[in-house]
N, C-alpha and C positions, 0 to 999 in steps of 0.2 A: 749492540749486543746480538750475538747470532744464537738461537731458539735450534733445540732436535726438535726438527717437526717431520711427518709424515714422510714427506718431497724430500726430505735432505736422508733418509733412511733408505728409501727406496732408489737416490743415487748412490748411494752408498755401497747400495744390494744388487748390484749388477752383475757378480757370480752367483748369484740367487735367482734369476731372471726377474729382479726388484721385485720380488715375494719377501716380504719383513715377517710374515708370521709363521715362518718355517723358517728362518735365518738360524746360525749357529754361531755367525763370525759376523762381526761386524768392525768396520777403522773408521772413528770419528776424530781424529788427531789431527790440531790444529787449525783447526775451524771457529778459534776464538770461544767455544761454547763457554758459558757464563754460570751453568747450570746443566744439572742430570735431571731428565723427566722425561716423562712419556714410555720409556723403554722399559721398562718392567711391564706393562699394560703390551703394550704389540710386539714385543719381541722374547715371547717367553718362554722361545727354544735356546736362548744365546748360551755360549760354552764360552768364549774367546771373545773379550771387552775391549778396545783399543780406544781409551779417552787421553793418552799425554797429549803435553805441550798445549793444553787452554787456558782457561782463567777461572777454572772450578773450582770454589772455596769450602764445599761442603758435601761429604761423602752422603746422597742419599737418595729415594728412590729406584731403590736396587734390589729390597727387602725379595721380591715374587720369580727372582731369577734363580731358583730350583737348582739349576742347570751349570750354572754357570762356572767355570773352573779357573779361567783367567783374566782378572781385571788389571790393565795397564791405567794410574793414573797420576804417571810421571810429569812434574813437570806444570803441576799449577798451582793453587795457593791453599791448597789443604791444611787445616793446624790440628786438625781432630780426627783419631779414626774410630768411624760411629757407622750404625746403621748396618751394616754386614751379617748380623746373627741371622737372617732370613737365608741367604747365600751359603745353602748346605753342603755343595757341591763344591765351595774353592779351595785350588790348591795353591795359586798362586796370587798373590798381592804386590803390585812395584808402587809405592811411595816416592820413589827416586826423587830429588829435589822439588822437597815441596816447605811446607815451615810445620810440620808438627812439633810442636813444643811443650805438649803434654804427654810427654812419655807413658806414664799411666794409664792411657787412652788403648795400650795397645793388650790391657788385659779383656776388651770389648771383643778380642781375635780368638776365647778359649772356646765359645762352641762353636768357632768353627776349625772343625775335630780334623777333618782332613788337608787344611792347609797348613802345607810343608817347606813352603818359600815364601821369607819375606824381605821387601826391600827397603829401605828407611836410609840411603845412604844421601848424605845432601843437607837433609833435616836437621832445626836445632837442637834437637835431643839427643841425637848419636855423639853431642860433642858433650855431654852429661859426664861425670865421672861416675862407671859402673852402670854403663848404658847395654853394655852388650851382657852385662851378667846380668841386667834387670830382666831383657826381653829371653833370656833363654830361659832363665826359673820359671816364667809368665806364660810360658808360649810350652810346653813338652812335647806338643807336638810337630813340631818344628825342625827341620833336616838341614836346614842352609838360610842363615841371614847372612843378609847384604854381602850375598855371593859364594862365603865362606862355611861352608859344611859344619855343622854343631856335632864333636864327638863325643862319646860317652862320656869319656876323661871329665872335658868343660862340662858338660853340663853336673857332673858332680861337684865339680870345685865351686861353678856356681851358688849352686845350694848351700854351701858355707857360708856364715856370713849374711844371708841375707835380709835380714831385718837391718844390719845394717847399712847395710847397699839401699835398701827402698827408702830410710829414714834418708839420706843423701840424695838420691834421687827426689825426693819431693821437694827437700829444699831447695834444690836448685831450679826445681818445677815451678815452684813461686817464685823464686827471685826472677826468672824469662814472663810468667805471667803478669807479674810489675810492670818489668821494662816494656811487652808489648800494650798496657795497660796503656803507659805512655805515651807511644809511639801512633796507636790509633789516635789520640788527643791529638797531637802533634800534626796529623795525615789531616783530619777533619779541620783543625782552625790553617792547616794551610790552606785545604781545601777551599775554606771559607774565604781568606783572602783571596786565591785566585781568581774566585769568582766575584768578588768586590771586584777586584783591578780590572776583570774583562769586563763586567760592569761601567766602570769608570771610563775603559779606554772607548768600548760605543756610543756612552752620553758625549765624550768627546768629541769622538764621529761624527754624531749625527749636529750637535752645535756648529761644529766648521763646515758639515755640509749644508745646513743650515745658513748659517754666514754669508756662503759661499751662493746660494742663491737667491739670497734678498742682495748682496752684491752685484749678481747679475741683474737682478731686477730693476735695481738703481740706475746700474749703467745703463740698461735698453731705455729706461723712461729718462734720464739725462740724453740720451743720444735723439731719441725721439724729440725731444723740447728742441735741441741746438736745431736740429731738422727743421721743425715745424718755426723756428728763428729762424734760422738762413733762407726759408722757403720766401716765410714774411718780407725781411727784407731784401732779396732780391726782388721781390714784387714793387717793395717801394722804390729799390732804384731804381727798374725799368719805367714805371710812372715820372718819378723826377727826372730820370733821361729824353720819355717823351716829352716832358711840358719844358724841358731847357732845348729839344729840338723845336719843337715850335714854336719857341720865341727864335729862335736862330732864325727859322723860315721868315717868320713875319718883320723880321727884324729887315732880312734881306729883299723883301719883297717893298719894303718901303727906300730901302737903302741900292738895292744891287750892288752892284760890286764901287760904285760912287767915287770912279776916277772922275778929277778935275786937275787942267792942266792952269797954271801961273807962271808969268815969269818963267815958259819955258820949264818949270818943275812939275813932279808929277806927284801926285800926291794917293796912295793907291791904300784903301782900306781894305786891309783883308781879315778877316774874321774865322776863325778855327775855333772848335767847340771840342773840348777835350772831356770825354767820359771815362769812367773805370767802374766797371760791374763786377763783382766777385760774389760767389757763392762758399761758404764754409761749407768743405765736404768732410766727412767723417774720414778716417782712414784704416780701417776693417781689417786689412793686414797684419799692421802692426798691433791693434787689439786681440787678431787672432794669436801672432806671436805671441803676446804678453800671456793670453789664456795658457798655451802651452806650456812656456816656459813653467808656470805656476805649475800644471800639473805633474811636470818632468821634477819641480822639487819636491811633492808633496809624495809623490812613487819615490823616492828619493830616501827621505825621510821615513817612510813605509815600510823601507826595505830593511833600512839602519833599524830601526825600531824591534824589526821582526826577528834578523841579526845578533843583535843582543840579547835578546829573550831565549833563543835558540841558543847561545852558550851559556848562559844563566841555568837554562833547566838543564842541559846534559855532564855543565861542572861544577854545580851547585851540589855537594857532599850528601848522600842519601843513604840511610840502612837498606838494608837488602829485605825486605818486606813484603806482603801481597798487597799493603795501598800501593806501594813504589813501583811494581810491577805491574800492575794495573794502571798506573799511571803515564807511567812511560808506553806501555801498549794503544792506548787512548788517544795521547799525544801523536806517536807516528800514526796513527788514523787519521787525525784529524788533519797533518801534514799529508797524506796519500790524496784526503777529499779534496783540499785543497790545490792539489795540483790539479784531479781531474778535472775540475770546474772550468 
């Protein structure tokens, strides 16, 4: 979550020579900001707002900007427009693709007397029947919605009619207020599974890396025993080789080599003393292979795992919502960090 703070105003304010408290104009667009704060308190000369393209779900902290003429805040998860009666000074409002769904919301815009543009085009309430005749009754002071000039004409025909234009409009204000009633339900217990199953797949983690190193531990203390065995006996064979060479010796020092001739025959005792000494050596190599290989399936499996999940969440059928959007923004973060790493 990225914070307006201080630092981020004052790069901001670099045709200001990063002075925030004599600022007029400031562009905070795209900066992921989460939330409006601070900027009424230090920047209480602003004219010209630029907050599209975040994740701002709540028009507020904006009440002490006097001044201010034009707020941009296109482009995040707004469903309410609230807060603005302080904002004596605007003319212009952009809404542009955000979820306001309480049409109603935008009778909060009559004192402010001087604003004469507003933008609401994207939102689920422009798709209302009797949406644009709600907000021109609502709004007379108003010159041009969502781009299109309000003439005297419409705004009279407007006024026909409208009680029962607002009776329409409400209802269909509650039935969106249902559905996203819903829909937040929906966001949070998905929410809550993801967070079991990444839950689940770490206890897994850490069990197979677990596993994985009382494994090794096993094999180093198995290799270690065959070791400290092979050590042992080769010591005992080289002892039984000694004591079967000195019987050889003494054998021969009684015997020497104990030619006798008869009858012209020769009779020739020869004596050979045949040993075999072996040591069991480990073969470290091929255990290193095996190590590898294990770890080349298990990155393997890793990949395929990650694979899957990464088409499950981009084709798995979602409403167009601020959790979804929020969600999917979160997601490619956590894909960005993960690459940096």
């Amino acid at each position: 979550m990225v914070y307006i703070t201080e630092d981020l105003l004052r790069r901001r304010a670099e045709h200001n020579e990063c002075e925030i408290f004599s600022l007029e104009e400031v562009s905070l667009h795209q900066q992921d900001v989460e939330r409006i704060e601070h900027i009424d308190r230090w920047c209480r000369d602003l004219k010209i707002l630029y907050l599209q393209n975040n994740l701002i779900p709540r028009i507020e902290n904006l009440s002490r900007l006097k001044k201010l003429q034009y707020l941009n805040l296109a482009l995040n998860n707004i469903e309410v427009i609230e807060n603005l009666e302080g904002c004596e000074s605007l003319q212009k409002l952009d809404l542009t693709v955000n979820f306001v769904g309480r049409l109603s919301s935008v009778d909060s815009l009559k004192h402010n007397i001087h604003l004469t543009e507003l933008f609401l085009v994207g939102n689920p309430c422009t798709e209302f029947e009797g949406y644009r005749q709600y907000v021109v009754t609502a709004l007379p002071q108003l010159k041009c919605l969502d781009g299109t000039e309000i003439s005297r004409s419409e705004r009279i025909r407007a006024s026909q009619g409208l009680e029962e234009v607002k009776r329409r409009v409400w209802e269909q204000e509650k039935e969106y207020l249902k559905r996203r009633t819903r829909e937040k339900g929906e966001a949070q217990r998905k929410a809550a599974g993801d967070e079991k199953e990444e839950a689940q797949r770490e206890a897994a983690g850490d069990e197979k890396e677990e596993a994985q190193r009382e494994a090794a531990g096993d094999e180093k203390e198995e290799a270690q025993r065959e070791a400290a065995g092979d050590e042992k006996g080769n010591k005992r064979g080289n002892q039984a080789a000694t004591q079967r060479e000195r019987r050889h010796d003494h054998f021969l020092s009684f015997h020497g080599d104990c030619s006798r001739t008869r009858g012209g025959d020769v009779c020739l005792f020869v004596f050979s003393l045949q040993s075999s000494v072996g040591g069991g050596q480990g073969e470290p190599e091929v255990e290193e292979n095996k190590e590898n290989q294990e770890v080349e399936e298990d990155m393997k499996l890793m990949s395929s795992d990650e694979e899957r999940r990464e088409r499950e969440f981009w084709h798995t059928p979602s409403p167009f919502t601020p959790e979804s959007r929020l969600e999917a923004h979160r997601h490619l973060e956590e894909k960005r960090k993960a690459k940096e790493k």
